[in-house]
C-alpha positions in Angstrom: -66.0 -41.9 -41.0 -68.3 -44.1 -43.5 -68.7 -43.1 -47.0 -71.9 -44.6 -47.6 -74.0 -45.8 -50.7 -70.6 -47.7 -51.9 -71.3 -51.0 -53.7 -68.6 -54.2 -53.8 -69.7 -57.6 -55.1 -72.9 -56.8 -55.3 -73.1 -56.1 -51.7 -73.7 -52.7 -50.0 -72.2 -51.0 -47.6 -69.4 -48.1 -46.4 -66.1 -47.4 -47.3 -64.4 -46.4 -44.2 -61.7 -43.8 -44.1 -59.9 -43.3 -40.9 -57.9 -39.5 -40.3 -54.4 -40.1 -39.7 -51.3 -37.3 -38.9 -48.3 -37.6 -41.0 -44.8 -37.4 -39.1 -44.7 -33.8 -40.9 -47.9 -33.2 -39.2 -50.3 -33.2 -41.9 -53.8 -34.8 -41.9 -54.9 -37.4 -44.1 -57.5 -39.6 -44.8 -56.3 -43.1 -45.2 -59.1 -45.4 -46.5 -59.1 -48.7 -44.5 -61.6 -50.0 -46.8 -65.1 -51.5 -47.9 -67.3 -52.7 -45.0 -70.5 -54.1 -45.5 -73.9 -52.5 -44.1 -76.2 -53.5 -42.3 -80.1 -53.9 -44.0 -81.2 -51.5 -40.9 -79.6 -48.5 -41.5 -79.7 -47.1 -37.8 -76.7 -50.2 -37.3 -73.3 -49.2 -38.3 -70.9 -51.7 -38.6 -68.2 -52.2 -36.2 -65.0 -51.0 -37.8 -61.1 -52.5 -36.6 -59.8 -48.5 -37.0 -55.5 -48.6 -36.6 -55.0 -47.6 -33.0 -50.9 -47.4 -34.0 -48.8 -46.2 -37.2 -49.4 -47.3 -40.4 -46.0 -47.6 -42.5 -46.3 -49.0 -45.7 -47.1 -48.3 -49.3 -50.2 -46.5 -50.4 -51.5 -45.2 -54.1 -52.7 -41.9 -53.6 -55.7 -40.3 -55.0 -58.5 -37.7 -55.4 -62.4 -38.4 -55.3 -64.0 -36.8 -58.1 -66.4 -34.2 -57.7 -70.6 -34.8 -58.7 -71.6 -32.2 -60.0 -75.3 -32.9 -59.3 -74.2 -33.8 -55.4 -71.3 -32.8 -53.8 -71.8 -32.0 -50.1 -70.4 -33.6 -47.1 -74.2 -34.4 -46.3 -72.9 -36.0 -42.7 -74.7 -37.6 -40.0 -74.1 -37.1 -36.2 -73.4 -40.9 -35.8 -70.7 -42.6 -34.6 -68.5 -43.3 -36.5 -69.5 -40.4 -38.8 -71.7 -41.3 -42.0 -71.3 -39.0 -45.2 -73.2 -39.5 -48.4 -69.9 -37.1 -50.2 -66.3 -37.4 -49.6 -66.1 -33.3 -49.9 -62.5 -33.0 -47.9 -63.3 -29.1 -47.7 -66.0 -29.1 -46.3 -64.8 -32.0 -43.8 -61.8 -29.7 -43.2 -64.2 -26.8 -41.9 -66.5 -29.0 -40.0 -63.7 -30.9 -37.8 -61.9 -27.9 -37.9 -58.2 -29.1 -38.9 -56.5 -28.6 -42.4 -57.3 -32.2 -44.6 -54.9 -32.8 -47.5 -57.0 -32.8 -50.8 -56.3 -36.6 -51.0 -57.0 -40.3 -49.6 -54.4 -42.9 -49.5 -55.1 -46.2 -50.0 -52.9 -48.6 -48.6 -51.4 -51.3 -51.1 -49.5 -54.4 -50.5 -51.0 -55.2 -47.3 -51.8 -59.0 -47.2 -53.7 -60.5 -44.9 -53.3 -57.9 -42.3 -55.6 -56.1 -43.5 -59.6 -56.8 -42.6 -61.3 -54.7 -45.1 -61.3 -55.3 -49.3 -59.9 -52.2 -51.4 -62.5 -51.9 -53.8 -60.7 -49.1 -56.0 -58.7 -51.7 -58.9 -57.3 -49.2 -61.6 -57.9 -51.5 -64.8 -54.9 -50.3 -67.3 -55.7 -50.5 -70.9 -53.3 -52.3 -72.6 -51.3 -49.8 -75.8 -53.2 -52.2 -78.4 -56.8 -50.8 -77.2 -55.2 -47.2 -77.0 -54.1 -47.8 -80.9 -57.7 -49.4 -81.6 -59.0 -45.7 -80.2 -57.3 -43.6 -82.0 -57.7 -45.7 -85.4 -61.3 -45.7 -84.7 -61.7 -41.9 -84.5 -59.1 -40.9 -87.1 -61.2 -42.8 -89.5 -64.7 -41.4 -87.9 -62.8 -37.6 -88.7 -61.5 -39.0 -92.0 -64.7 -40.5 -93.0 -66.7 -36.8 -91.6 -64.1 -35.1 -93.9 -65.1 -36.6 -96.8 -68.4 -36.2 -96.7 -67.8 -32.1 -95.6 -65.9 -32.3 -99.3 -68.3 -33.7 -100.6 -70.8 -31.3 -99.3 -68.8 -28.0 -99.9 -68.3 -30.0 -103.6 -71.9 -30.3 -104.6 -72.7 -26.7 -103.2 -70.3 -24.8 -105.3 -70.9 -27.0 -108.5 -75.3 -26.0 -107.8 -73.9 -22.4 -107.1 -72.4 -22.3 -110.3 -75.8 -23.3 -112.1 -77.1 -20.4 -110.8 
């Protein structure tokens, strides 16, 4: 299946997840990758899907739901094109139990044809500390001014 509407380098294209049974017999959607479209598009790119197992290490993770656009919106094309990744509503429509999750396969080399285009950037502890400095003095700084607030009320209701 093709996710489409994905965007890598400034080029755009698919990202192309393949369904794949465990040994346990579960199904799972195991992203091969970004593949880049074609500026007609009623031409689907060719895509090198696994024909045998894939052992090896993968990060797994969940696709976040829109909230303004969240169904599977698929086309009868082959290979599939969806505009959502909505693993529910995939589930119902192919008719087999999806686990709520894609994996994405890590350490592959030069085996693999297609770029990962999901890089988690960490954030260093430094810019964590630089956070929560920043908003503990935002809080401290809105305290102040509330006690300065509640101050000059009570001193004007005491005028009164």
């Amino acid at each position: 299946m093709l996710l489409d509407n994905q965007i890598v380098d400034g080029k755009v294209g698919y990202l192309a997840l393949q369904l794949m049974q465990t040994l346990s017999g579960h199904f799972v959607l195991l992203e091969r990758g970004f593949v880049e479209g074609d500026k007609n598009r009623a031409i689907l790119p060719s895509i090198d899907w696994l024909n045998q197992a894939y052992n090896g290490e993968g990060r797994v993770y969940f696709r976040s739901i829109n909230p303004l656009s969240q169904q599977l919106m698929h086309e009868n094309t082959q290979p599939m094109r969806v505009q959502n990744l909505n693993i529910d509503e995939l589930s119902d429509l192919w008719q087999i139990n999806i686990e709520a999750f894609v994996i994405q396969p890590q350490k592959v080399g030069e085996i693999w044809p297609y770029v990962q285009p999901w890089q988690p950037i960490p954030m260093k502890a430094n810019k964590h500390i630089g956070y929560a400095v920043q908003w503990f003095c935002m809080a401290f700084a809105l305290g102040v001014l509330a006690f300065i607030w509640f101050y000059l009320a009570l001193k004007k209701q005491d005028k009164t």
